[in-house]
C-alpha positions as CSV (number, residue, x, y, z in Angstrom):
1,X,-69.0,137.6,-13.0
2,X,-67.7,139.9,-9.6
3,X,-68.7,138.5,-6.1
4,X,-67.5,140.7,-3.7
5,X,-68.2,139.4,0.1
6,X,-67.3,140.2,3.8
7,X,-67.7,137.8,6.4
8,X,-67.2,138.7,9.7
9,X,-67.9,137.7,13.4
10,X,-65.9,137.2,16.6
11,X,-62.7,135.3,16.6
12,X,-63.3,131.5,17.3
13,X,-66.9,132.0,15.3
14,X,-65.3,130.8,12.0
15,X,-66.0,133.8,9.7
16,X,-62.3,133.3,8.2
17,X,-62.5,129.6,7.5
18,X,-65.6,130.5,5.5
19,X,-63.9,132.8,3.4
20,X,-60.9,130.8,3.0
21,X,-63.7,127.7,1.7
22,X,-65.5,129.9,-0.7
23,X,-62.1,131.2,-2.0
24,X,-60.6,127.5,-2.2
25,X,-64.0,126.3,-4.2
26,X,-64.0,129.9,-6.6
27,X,-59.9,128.7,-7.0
28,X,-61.3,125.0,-7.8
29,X,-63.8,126.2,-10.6
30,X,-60.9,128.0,-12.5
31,X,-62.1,131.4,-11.2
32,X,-59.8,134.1,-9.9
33,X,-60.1,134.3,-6.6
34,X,-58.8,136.7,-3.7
35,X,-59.1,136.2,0.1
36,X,-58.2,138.8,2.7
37,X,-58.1,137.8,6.6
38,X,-58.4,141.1,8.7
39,X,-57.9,139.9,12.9
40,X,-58.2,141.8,16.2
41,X,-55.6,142.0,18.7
42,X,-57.4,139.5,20.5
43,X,-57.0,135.9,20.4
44,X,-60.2,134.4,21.0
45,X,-63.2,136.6,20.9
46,X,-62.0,139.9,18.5
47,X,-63.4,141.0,15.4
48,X,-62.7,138.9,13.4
49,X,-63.0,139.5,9.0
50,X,-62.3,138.7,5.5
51,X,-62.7,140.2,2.2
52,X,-62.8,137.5,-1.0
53,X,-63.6,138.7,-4.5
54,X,-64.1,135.8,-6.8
55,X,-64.2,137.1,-10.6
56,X,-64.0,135.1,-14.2
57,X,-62.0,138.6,-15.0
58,X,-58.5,140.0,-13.3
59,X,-58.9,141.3,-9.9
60,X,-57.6,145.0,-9.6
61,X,-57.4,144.9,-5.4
62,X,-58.2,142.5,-2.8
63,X,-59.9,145.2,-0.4
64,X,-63.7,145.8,-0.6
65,X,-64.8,148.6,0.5
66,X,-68.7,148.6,0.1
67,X,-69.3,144.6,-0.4
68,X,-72.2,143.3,-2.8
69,X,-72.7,140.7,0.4
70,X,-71.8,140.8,3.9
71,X,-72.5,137.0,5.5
72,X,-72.2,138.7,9.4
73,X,-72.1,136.2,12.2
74,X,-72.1,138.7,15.7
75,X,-73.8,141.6,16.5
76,X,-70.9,144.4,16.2
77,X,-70.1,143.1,12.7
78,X,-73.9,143.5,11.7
79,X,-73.6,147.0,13.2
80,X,-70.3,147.7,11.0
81,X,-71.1,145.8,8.0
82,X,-74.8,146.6,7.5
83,X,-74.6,150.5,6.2
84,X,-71.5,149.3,3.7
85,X,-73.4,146.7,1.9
86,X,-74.1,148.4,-1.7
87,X,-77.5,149.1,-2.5
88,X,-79.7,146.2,-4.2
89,X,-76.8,143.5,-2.1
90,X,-77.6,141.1,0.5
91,X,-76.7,140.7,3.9
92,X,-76.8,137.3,5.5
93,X,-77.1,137.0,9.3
94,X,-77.1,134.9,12.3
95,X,-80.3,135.9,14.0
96,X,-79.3,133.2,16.8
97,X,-76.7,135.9,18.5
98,X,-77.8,139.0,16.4
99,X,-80.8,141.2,18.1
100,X,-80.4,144.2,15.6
101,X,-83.1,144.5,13.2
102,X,-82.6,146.0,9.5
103,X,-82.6,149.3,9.2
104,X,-82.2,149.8,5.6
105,X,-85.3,148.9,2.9
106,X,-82.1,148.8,0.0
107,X,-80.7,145.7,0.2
108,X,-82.2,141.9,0.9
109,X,-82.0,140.3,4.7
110,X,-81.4,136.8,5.3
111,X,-82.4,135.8,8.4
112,X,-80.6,132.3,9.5
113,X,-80.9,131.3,13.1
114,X,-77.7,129.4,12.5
115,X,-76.7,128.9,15.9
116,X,-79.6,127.5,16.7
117,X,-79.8,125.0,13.6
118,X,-76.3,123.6,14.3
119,X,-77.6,122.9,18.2
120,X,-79.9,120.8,15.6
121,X,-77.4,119.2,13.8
122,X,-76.0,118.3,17.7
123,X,-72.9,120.5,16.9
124,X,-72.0,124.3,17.4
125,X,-69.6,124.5,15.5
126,X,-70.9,124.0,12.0
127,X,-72.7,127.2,12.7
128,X,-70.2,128.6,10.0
129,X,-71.1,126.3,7.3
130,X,-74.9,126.8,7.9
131,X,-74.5,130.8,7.1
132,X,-72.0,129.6,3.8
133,X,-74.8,127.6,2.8
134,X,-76.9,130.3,2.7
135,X,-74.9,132.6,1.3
136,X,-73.8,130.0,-1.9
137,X,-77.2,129.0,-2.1
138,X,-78.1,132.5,-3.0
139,X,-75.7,133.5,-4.8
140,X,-74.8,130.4,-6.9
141,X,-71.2,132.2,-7.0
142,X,-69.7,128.3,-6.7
143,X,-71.0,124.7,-6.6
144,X,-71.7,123.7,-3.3
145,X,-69.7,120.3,-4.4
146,X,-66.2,123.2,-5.3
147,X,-67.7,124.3,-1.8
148,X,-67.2,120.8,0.0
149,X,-63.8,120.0,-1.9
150,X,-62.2,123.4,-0.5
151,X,-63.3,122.5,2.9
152,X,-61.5,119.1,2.3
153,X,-58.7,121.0,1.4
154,X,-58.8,123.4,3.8
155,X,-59.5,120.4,7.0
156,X,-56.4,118.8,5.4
157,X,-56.3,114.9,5.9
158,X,-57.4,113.3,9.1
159,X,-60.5,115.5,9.8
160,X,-62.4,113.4,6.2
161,X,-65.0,112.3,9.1
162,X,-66.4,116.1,9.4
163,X,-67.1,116.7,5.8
164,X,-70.6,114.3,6.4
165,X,-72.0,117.1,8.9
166,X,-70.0,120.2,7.4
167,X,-72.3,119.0,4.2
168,X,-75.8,118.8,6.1
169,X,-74.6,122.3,7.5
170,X,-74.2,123.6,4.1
171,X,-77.9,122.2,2.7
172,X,-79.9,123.6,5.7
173,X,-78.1,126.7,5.0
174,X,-79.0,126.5,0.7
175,X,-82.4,125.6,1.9
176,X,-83.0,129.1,3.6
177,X,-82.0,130.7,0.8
178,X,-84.1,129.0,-1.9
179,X,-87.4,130.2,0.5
């Protein structure tokens, strides 16, 4: 088993925490796991992205050049991302901020209005969780429970109280992804 994956999206979106759950929950199920932050020189609002390979085998390199998946969460990464996804992969994206349409008939498209789904779940910032959802979900790459128990590790103690809606995020997300 090879995932390969970019997530991307503006800094303060959450596109690295993502990564850094996924590879925390590939890390939990024994599996090898590599996680590559990549920042803009701005703060708040930059490109923000991550490469993470999860594999049952050695991984040669953590770069990824032309990703099985892209999970995109802004509308310059969907412009960036979308012609390196390798034919017969999956892009996930957030149709909430994203007005691009597809342009390729090679890979799948997963629409997720994630934005507007957390707004539903009375919180903005699980937006994040909703496209990881989606994205595990599909892929069945990890459990979502590995999924939940790297957020955990990542939130560190003290923040317990946002695994509850972190969770919900995470289903609604699956949920696309099983229609």
């Amino acid at each position: 088993m090879l995932k390969e994956v970019i997530f991307s999206g503006f800094g303060g979106q959450g596109a690295l925490l993502i990564g850094q759950v996924l590879a925390m929950a590939g890390v939990i199920e024994d599996l090898n796991a590599t996680y590559r932050p990549t920042y803009g020189f701005e703060k708040r609002g930059g490109v923000a992205f991550c490469d993470v390979i999860l594999s049952d085998e050695e991984i040669g390199t953590p770069v990824i050049e032309n990703p099985e998946v892209a999970v995109i969460m802004d509308e310059a990464s969907f412009k960036r991302f979308e012609p390196l996804v390798q034919k017969g992969g999956a892009m996930f994206y957030n149709t909430s901020l994203i007005s691009s349409k597809p342009s390729r008939d090679d890979i799948k498209y997963f629409e997720v209005p994630c934005n507007d789904m957390a707004k539903e779940l009375g919180n903005d910032k699980v937006a994040n969780m909703i496209l990881l959802g989606a994205y595990v979900g599909y892929s069945k790459a990890v459990a979502m429970d590995s999924v939940e128990a790297g957020l955990k590790e990542k939130l560190g103690h003290g923040k317990e109280k946002a695994i509850p809606l972190n969770r919900k995020a995470l289903e609604m997300g699956a949920a696309i992804a099983a229609k």
